[in-house]
C-alpha positions in Angstrom: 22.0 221.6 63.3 22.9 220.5 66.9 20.1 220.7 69.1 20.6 222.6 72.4 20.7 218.6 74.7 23.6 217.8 72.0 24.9 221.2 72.2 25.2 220.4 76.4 25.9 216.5 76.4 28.9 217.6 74.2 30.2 220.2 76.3 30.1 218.5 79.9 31.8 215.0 79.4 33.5 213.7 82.7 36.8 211.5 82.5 34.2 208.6 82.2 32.6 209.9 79.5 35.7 211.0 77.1 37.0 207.3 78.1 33.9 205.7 76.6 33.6 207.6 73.6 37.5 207.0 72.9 36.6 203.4 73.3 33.5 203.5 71.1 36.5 205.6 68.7 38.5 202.5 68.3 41.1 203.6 71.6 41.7 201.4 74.4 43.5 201.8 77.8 42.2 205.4 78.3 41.8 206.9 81.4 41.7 210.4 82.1 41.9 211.7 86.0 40.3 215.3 84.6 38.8 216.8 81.5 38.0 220.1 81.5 35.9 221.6 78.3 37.7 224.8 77.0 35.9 225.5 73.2 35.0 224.4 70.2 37.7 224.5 67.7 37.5 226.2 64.2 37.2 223.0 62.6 34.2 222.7 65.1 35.6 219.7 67.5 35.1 220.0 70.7 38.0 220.5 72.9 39.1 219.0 76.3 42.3 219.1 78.4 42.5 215.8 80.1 45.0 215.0 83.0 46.5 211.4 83.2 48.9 209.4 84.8 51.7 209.1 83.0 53.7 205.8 83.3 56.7 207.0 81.1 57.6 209.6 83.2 56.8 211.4 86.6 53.2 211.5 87.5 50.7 213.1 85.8 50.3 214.1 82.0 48.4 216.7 80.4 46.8 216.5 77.1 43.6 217.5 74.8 40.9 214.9 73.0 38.6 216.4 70.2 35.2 214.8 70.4 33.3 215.3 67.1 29.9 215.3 66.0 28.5 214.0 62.6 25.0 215.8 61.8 24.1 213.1 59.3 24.1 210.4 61.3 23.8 211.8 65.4 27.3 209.6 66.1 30.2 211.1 68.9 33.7 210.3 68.2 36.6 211.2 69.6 40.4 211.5 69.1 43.5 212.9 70.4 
């Protein structure tokens, strides 16, 4: 079960946030300029649209990270 704290921790990450759990994930050189929590997929991720700059082409990029939470063991991870 995820507690209602887990429930609202997991559902309000900032850019700072998303960054360190990518980090903790195994991902470096993240860094998001937004993130933006829009749902909880079926598979029962949590979904964010991040912004970014992107150095490959004009400005800023727009993509999602899934954050995931294991029951068993309380850990958050994250991936793209």
């Amino acid at each position: 079960m995820i507690l209602a704290d887990t429930l609202k921790l997991l559902s309000t990450q900032t850019p700072t946030g998303l960054t360190q759990i990518l980090k903790a994930s195994g991902y470096t050189g993240c860094f998001f300029k937004t993130a933006t929590f829009l749902g909880l997929t079926n598979g029962g991720e949590f979904c964010y649209k991040v912004t970014y700059h992107d150095d490959a082409g004009e400005g800023e990029a727009v993509g999602k990270v899934f954050v995931k939470y294991n029951t068993q063991d309380h850990s958050i991870t994250a991936d793209f």
